[in-house]
C-alpha positions in Angstrom: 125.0 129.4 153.7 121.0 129.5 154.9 118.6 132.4 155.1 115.6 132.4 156.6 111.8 132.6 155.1 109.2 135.1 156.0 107.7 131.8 157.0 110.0 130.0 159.2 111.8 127.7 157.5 115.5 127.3 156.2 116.4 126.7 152.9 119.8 125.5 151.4 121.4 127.6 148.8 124.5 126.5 147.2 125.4 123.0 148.6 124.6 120.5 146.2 124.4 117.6 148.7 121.4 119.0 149.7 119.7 118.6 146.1 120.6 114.9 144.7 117.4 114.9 142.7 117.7 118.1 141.3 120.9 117.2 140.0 120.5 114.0 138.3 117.0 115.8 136.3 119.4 118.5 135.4 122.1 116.1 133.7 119.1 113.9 132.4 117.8 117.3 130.7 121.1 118.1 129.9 121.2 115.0 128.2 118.1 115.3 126.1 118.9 118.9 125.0 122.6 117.3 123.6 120.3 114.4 121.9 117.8 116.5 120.1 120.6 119.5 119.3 123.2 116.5 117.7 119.8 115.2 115.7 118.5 118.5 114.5 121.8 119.8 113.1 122.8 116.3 111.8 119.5 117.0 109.7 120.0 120.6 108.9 123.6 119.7 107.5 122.4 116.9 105.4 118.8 117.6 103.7 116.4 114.6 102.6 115.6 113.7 99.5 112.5 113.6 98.1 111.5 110.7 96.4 110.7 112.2 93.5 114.3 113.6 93.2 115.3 109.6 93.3 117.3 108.6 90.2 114.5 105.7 89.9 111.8 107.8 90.2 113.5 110.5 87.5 113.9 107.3 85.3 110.1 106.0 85.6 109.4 110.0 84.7 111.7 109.7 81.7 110.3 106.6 80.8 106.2 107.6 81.0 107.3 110.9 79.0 108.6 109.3 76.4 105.5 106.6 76.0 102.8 108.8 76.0 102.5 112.5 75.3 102.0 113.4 78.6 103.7 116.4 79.9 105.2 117.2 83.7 102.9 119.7 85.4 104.0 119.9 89.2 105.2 117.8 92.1 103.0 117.2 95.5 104.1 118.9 98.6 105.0 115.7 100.3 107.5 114.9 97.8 105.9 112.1 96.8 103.8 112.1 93.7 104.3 113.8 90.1 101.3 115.4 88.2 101.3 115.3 84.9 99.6 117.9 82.4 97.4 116.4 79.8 95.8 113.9 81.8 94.2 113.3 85.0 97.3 110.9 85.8 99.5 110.6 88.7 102.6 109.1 89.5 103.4 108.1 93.1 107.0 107.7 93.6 107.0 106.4 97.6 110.3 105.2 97.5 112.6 102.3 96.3 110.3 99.4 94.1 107.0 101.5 95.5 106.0 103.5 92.2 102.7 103.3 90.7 100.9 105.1 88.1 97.0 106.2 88.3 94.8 107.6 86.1 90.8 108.6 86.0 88.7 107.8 83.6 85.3 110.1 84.2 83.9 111.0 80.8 81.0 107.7 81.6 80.6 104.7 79.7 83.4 102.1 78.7 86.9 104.0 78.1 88.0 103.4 74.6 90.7 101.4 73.1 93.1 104.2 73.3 92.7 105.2 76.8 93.4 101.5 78.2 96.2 101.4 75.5 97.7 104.7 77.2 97.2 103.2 80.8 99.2 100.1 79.5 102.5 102.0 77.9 101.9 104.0 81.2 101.9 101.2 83.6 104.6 99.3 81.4 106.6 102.8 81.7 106.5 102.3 85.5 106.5 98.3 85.5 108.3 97.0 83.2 105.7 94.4 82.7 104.4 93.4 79.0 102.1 95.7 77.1 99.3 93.1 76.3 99.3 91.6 79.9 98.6 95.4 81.2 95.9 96.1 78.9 93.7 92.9 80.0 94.6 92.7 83.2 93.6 96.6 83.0 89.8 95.7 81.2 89.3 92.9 83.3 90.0 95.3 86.6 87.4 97.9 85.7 84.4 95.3 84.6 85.1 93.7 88.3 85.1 97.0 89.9 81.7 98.2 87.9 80.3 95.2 89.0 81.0 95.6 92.6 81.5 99.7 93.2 81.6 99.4 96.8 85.1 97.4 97.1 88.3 98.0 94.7 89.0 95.5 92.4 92.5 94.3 91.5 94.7 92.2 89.1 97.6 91.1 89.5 100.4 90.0 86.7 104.0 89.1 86.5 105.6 92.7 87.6 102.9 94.3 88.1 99.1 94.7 90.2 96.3 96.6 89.1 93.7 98.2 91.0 90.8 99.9 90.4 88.0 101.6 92.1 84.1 103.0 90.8 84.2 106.3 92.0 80.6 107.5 90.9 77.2 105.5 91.7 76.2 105.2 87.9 79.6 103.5 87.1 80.7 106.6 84.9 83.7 106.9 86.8 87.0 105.0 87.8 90.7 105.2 89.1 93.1 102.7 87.8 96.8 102.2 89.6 99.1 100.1 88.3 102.0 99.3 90.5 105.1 97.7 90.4 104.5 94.0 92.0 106.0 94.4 95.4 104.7 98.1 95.6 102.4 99.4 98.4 98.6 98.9 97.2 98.2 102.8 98.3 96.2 105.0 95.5 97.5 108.6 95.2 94.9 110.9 95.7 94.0 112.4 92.4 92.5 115.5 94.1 95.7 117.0 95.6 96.5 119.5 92.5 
C-alpha cells in the first residue's frame, strides 16, 4: 500500500522489508526496556541494606555502647555512619572490615587523659586492638598532626590505623579516626548532623 505526499514522493506504509533499520533499533530498544524493567523490579523486590543495619556494624554499636557512655543519636542518610549523643563522635560503618570510629577534640589545648582514654575503649570497641597500643599510637598521632597542620598524620598498629588531622590554624582543634587495619583511610564528615 503507498500514498502519495503533498510533495511528490511515495512512502511505504506497512511492509516491513522496506524498513530493516527501523526494525533492528526497535528490537534493540525492546531489548534495553526488558534490561532496565527485569533490573528495577529485581531491586524493588529485594531492598538493600544499609550498612548500618549490618550485623557487624550492630555489633561494633553494641560494643562502643557498652565502653563508653555514649548514647545513639541518629543514622546519616547514606546509610552509612552512626551519630552518637554525648559526643562529637562518629561511627562510619562502609561495609564489611571498613568501620572506623572519629571523634573531635575542639575545646584547645592538649585533650586530657580521659578523652584519649575514651578514644581508645572507642577505637578498641571498633578494632579489637589493645587498649594501651590505641592510646599512644592515639597521643603520638595528634603531636605529629599539630606539628604539621597542613597534612593528616597517621599511626598505624597491629588491627588498627589512626589518623588525625589539625582542623583549626592555632592547633586548638583535631579529628582522630581509628579504623580497623584493612579499612578505607576515609574520615566521616563530622558536620553532616
Amino acid at each position: 500500500m503507498t500514498f502519495r505526499r503533498t510533495h511528490g514522493w511515495k512512502r511505504s506504509v506497512g511492509r516491513a522489508e522496506h524498513r530493516p533499520q527501523l526494525h533492528s533499533a526497535v528490537a534493540w530498544w525492546a531489548a534495553i526496556a526488558v534490561v532496565l524493567a527485569c533490573g528495577i523490579t529485581s531491586g524493588l523486590a529485594a531492598p538493600i541494606e544499609r550498612a548500618v543495619d549490618s550485623a557487624e556494624c550492630k555489633g561494633i554499636v553494641a560494643r562502643l555502647l557498652e565502653a563508653t557512655d555514649e548514647s545513639f543519636d541518629h543514622y546519616s542518610p547514606s546509610g552509612e555512619d552512626v551519630f552518637f549523643r554525648n559526643r562529637k563522635s562518629v561511627l562510619s560503618c562502609a561495609g564489611h572490615r571498613h568501620a572506623g570510629i572519629s571523634l573531635t577534640w575542639d575545646a584547645g589545648g592538649f585533650p586530657p587523659n580521659e578523652w584519649f582514654g575514651l578514644l581508645a575503649k572507642a577505637g578498641k570497641a571498633v578494632t579489637g586492638a589493645d587498649l594501651k597500643q590505641l592510646q599512644s599510637a592515639s597521643r603520638q598521632c595528634y603531636r605529629s598532626a599539630l606539628n604539621d597542620k597542613a597534612e593528616p598524620a597517621d599511626r598505624e598498629i597491629p588491627n588498627a590505623k589512626t589518623e588525625c588531622q589539625a582542623s583549626t590554624p592555632d592547633g586548638g582543634g583535631m579529628n582522630i579516626s581509628i579504623w580497623m587495619d584493612d579499612a578505607l583511610p576515609l574520615s566521616p564528615v563530622l558536620d553532616q548532623r
